[in-house]
C-alpha positions as CSV (number, residue, x, y, z in Angstrom):
1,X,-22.5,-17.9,-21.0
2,X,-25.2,-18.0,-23.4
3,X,-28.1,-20.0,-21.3
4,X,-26.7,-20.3,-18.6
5,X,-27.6,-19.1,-14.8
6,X,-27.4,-14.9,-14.8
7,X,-24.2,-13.5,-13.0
8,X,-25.0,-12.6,-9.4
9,X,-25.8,-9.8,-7.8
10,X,-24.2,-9.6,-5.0
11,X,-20.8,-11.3,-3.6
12,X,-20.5,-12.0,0.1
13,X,-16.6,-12.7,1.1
14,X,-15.9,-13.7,4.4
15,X,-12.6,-12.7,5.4
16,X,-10.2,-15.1,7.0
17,X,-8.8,-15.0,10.5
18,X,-9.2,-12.6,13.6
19,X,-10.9,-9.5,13.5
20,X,-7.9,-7.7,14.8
21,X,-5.5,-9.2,12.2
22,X,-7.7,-8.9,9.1
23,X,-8.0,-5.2,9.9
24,X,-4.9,-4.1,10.9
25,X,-2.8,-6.1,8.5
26,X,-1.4,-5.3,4.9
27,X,-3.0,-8.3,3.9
28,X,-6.4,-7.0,4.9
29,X,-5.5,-3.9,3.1
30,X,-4.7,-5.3,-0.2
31,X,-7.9,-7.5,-0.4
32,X,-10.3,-5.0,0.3
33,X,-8.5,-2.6,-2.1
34,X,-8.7,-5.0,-4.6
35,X,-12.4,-5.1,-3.8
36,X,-12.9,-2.1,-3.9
37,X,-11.4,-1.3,-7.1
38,X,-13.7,-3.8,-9.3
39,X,-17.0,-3.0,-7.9
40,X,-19.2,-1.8,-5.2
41,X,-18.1,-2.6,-1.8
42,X,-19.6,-2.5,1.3
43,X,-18.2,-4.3,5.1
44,X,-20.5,-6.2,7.1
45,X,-19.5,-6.4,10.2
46,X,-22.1,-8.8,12.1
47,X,-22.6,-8.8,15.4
48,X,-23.5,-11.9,17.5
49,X,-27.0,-9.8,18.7
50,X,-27.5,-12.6,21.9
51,X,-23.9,-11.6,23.8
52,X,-23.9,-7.8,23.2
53,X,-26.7,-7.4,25.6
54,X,-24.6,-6.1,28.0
55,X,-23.9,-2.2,27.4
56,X,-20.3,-3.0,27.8
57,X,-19.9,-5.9,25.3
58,X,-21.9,-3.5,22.7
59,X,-19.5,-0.5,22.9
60,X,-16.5,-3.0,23.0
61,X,-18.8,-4.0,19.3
62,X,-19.2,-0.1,18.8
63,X,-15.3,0.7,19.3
64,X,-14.9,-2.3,16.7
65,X,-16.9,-1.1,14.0
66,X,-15.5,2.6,13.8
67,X,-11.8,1.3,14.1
68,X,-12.5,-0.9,11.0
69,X,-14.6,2.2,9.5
70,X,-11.5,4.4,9.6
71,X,-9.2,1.7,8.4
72,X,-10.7,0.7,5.2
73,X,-13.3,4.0,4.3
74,X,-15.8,2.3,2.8
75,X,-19.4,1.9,3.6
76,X,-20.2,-0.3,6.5
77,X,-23.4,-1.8,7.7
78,X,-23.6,-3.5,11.5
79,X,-25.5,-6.4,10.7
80,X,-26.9,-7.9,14.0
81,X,-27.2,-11.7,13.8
82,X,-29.0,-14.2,15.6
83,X,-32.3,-12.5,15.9
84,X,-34.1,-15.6,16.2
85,X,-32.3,-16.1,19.6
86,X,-32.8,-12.4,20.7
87,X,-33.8,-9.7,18.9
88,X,-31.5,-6.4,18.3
89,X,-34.3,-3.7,19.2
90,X,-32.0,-2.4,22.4
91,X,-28.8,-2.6,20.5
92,X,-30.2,0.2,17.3
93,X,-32.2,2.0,20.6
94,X,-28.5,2.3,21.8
95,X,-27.3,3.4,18.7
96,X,-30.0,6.1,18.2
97,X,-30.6,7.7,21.7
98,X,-27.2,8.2,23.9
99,X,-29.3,8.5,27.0
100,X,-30.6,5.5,27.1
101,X,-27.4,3.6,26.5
102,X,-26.6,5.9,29.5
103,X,-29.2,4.5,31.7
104,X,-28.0,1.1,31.2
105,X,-24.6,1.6,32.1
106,X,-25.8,2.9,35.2
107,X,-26.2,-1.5,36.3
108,X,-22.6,-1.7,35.6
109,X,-21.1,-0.5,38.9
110,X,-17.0,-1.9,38.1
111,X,-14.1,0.4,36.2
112,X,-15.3,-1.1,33.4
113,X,-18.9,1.0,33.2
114,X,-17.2,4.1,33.3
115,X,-14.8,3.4,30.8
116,X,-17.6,2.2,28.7
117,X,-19.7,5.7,29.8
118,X,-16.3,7.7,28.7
119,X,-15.9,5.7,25.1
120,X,-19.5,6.7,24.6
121,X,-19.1,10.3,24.7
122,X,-16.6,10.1,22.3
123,X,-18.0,7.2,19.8
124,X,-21.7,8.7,19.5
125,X,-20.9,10.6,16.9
126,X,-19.8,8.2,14.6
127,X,-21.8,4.9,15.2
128,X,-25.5,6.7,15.6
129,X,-25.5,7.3,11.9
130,X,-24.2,4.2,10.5
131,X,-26.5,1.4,9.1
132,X,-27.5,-1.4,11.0
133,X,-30.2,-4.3,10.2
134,X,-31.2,-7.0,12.1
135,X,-30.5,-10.6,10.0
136,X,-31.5,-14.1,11.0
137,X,-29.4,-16.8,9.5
138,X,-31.4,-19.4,10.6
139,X,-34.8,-18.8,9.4
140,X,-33.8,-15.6,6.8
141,X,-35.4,-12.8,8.6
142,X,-34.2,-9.5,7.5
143,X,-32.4,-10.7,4.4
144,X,-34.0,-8.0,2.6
145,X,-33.8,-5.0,5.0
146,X,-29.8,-6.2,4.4
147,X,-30.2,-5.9,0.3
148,X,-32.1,-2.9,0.8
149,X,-28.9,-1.3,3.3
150,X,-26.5,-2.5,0.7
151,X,-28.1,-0.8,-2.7
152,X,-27.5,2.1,-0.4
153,X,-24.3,1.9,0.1
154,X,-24.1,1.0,-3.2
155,X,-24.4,4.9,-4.2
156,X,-23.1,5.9,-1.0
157,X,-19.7,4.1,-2.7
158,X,-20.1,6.1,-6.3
159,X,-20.8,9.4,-4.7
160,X,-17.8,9.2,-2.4
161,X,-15.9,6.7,-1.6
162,X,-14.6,5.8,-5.4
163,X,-13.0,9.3,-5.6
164,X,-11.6,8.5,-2.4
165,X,-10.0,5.3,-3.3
166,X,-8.6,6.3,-6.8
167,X,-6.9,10.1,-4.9
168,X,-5.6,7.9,-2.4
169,X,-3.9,5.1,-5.5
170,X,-2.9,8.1,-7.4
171,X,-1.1,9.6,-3.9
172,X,0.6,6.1,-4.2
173,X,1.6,5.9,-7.6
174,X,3.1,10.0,-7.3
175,X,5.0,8.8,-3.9
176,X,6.2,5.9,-5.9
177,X,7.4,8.0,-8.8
178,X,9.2,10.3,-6.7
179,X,10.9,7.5,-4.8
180,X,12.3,6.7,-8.4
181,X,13.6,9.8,-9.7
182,X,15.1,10.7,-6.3
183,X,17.1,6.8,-7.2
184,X,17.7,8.1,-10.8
185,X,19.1,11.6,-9.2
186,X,21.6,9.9,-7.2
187,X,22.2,7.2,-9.3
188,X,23.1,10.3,-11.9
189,X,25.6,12.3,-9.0
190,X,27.4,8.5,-8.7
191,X,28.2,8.4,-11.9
192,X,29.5,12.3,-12.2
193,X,31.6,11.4,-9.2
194,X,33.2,8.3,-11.3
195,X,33.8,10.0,-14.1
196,X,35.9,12.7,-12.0
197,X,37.5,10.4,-10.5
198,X,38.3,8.4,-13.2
199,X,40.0,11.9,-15.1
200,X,41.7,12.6,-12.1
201,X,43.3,9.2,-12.1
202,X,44.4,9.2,-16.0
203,X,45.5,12.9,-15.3
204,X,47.8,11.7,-13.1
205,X,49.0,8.7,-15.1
206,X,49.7,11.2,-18.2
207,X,51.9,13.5,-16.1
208,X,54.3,10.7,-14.3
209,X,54.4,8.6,-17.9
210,X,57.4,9.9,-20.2
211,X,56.2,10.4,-23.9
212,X,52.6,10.3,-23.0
213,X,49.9,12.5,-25.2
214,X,46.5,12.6,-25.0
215,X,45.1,10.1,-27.6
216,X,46.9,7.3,-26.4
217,X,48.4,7.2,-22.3
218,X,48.2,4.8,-19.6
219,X,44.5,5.8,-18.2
220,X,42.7,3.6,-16.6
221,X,38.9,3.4,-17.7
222,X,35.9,4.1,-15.8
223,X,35.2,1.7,-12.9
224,X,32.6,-0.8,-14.5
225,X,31.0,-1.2,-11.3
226,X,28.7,2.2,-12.8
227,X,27.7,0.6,-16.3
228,X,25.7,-1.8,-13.7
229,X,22.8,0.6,-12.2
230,X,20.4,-1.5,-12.0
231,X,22.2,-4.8,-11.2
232,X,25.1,-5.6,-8.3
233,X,27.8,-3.3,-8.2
234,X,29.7,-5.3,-6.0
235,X,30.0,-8.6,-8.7
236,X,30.8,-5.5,-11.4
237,X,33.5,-5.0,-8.8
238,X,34.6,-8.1,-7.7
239,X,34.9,-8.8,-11.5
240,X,37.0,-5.9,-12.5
241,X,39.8,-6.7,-9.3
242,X,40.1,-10.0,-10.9
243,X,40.5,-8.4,-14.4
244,X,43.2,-6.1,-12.8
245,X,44.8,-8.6,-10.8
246,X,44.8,-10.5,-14.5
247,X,46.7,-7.9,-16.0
248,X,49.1,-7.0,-13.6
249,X,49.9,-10.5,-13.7
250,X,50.6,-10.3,-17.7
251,X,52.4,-6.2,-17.6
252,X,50.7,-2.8,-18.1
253,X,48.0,-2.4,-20.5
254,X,47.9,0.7,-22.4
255,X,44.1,2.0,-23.2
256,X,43.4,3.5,-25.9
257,X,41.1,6.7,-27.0
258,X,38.9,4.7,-28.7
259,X,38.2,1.8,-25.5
260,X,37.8,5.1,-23.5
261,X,35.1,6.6,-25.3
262,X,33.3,2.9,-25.6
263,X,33.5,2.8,-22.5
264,X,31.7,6.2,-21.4
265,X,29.0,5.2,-24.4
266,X,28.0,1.9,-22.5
267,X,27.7,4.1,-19.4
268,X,25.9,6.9,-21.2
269,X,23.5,3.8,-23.0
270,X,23.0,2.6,-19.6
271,X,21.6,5.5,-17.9
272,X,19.7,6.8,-21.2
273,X,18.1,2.9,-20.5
274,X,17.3,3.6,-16.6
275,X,16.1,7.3,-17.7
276,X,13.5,5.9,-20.6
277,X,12.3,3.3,-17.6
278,X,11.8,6.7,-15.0
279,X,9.7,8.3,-18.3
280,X,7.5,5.3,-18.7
281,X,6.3,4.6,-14.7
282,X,6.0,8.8,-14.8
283,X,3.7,8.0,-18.3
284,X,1.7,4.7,-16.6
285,X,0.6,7.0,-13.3
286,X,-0.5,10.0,-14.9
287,X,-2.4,7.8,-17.3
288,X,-4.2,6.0,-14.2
């Protein structure tokens, strides 16, 4: 707007609920994908810097930040909070050099150290090269180090992770496409198995009817329950036994050529339709 305040640069969301739920939801899923889509995004995953002194309370943090690193690809940046209580110089020495995390395991003598000893071994390689600033809420220390982490993840984003996210939508879309031409497909063999079976039953009904030829002959039409493939077959069912019931009530009914071939148009019209709707989501993904 013309005068008004300039559009900001940066967004901060904070996502609702556990940690644990967030992350390993759908929900969580589709909000960062949304994210992700429009602009840059980055995760912050702060840390409360005063109760991850502990070595085993910071690789419980550790384990955290890769699981949620894996789940959503996108750039990450451990943002240790609180540093105004305590600062976060022995959590990024942990981070950095594996033997000193090492060294202070060795004061944590329960089952608990040596799982934490037997995570590291395996973790170090992911979490010593992620990002990781040191932010004070309170009195705005390290606000800029945390602009400064996010402008590069900013192009940490466009050089990967972009490419990533749109291969991984189009993967989507292609699965999604092949689910409906697969329905299509057999959608298509129902209707060939109708249409025999419908011959087969007027076949028999011109044989066992005296006088019968071939333009005119008690033949039953196709089931209608297949000029329905995209709605309920069972109402298209339930509607043609009442219609039967109907006219056996009133006497035979004698269809002619002409119903016979309306009736295979409607089903033909109605599978051209479904067909021209398989051609169009085919058209929308490859466009995307």
């Amino acid at each position: 707007r013309a005068g008004g305040p300039p559009p900001p640069s940066h967004i901060l969301v904070d996502t609702p609920g556990q940690i644990e739920i967030f992350t390993w939801s759908a929900s969580g899923q589709v909000v960062t994908e949304a994210l992700a889509g429009a602009f840059p995004t980055a995760i912050l995953y702060v840390v409360d810097t005063p109760r991850t002194t502990r070595p085993v309370t910071f690789m419980s943090n550790m384990l955290y930040a890769c699981s949620i690193l894996y789940k959503f690809r996108l750039p990450l940046i451990l943002v240790f909070n609180k540093t105004d209580v305590a600062p976060c110089d022995f959590a990024q020495e942990w981070m950095a050099d594996f033997e000193a995390f090492q060294a202070a395991l060795d004061s944590e003598k329960a089952y608990i150290g040596n799982l934490s000893r037997s995570m590291a071994l395996m973790l170090d390689e992911f979490y010593t090269n992620l990002r990781s600033v040191g932010v004070s809420a309170v009195t705005g220390d390290g606000v800029e180090d945390l602009l400064e982490a996010l402008e590069g993840c900013r192009e940490e984003y466009a050089q990967g992770y972009a490419h990533d996210l749109q291969r991984r939508r189009q993967a989507r879309a292609e699965a999604d496409l092949a689910r409906a031409k697969e329905s299509a497909e057999r959608l298509e063999k129902d209707l060939e198995a109708d249409r025999a079976s419908g011959a087969g039953a007027a076949g028999a009904g011109n044989m066992s009817a005296p006088g019968g030829d071939a333009s005119a002959a008690n033949r039953s039409t196709l089931p209608k329950a297949a000029l329905w493939p995209l709605g309920s077959r069972d109402d298209a069912a339930r509607d043609e036994g009442e219609e039967e019931a109907e006219s056996a009530a009133d006497g035979p009914v004698t269809h002619t050529r002409d119903e016979e071939l309306e009736a295979e148009n409607a089903e033909a019209a109605e599978l051209e339709s479904f067909r021209a709707y398989i051609q169009q989501q085919q058209t929308t993904a490859q466009q995307k």
